[in-house]
C-alpha positions in Angstrom: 0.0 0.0 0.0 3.1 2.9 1.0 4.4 1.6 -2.5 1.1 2.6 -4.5 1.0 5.4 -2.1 4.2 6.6 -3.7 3.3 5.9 -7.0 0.3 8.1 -6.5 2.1 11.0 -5.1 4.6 11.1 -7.9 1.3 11.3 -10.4 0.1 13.7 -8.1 -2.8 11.8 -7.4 -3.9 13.2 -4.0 -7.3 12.4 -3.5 -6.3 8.7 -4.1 -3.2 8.8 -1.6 -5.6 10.1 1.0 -8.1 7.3 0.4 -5.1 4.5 0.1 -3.7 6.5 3.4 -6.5 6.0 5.2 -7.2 2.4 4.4 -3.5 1.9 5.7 -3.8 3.5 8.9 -7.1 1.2 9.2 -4.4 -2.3 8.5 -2.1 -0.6 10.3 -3.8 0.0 13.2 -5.4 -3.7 13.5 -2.0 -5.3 13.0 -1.2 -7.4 15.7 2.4 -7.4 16.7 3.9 -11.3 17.0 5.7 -12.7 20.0 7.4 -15.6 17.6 11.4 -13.6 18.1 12.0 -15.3 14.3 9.0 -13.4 12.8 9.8 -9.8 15.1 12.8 -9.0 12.7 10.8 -9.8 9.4 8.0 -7.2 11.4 11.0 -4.4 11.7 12.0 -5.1 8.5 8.5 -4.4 6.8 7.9 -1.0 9.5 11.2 0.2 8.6 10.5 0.3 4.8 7.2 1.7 5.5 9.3 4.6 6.9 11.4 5.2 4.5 8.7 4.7 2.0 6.7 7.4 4.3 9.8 9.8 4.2 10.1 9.7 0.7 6.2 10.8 0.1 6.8 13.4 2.8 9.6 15.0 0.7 7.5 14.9 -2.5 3.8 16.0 -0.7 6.5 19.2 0.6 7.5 20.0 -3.0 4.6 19.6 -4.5 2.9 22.1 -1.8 5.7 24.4 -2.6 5.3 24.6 -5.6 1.3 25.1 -5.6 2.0 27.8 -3.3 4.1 29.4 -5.7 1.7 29.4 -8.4 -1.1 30.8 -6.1 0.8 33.4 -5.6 1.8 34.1 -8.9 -2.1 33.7 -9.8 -2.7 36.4 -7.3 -0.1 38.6 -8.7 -1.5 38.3 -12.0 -5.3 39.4 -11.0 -4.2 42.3 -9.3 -2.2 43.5 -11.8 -5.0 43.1 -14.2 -7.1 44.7 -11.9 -4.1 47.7 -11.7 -4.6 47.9 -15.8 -8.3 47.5 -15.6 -8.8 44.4 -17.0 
């Protein structure tokens, strides 16, 4: 699921990452924790990818707000300049 996440942050898909997010917090939640010492490190093994996988979307969902910031801003700019000309 954190790998489609990705996928779907990279397309900028962010209705769908919040729905997939959401599902996985749900699993994530629910996921009982073994107490089989053999099957513990295959458990840290899967959280720790989660969180680089969740530090990777992070990065990206900060960019990509950025960068629509930006291009409010510049949006805004232009309509009051227009409105400055009287267009």
């Amino acid at each position: 699921m954190t790998r489609k996440m990705l996928e779907l942050v990279k397309a900028s898909e962010w209705e769908q990452v919040a729905e997939l997010g959401a599902e996985r917090l749900r699993l994530l939640q629910q996921w009982k924790h073994t107490e089989d010492p053999s099957l513990a490190q295959q458990e840290i093994g899967v959280l720790q990818e989660i969180q680089k996988l969740d530090e990777e979307i992070e990065v990206i969902g900060r960019q990509s707000r950025e960068e629509m910031t930006l291009l409010l801003q510049q949006l805004r700019q232009g309509r009051k300049a227009g409105k400055a000309y009287g267009n």
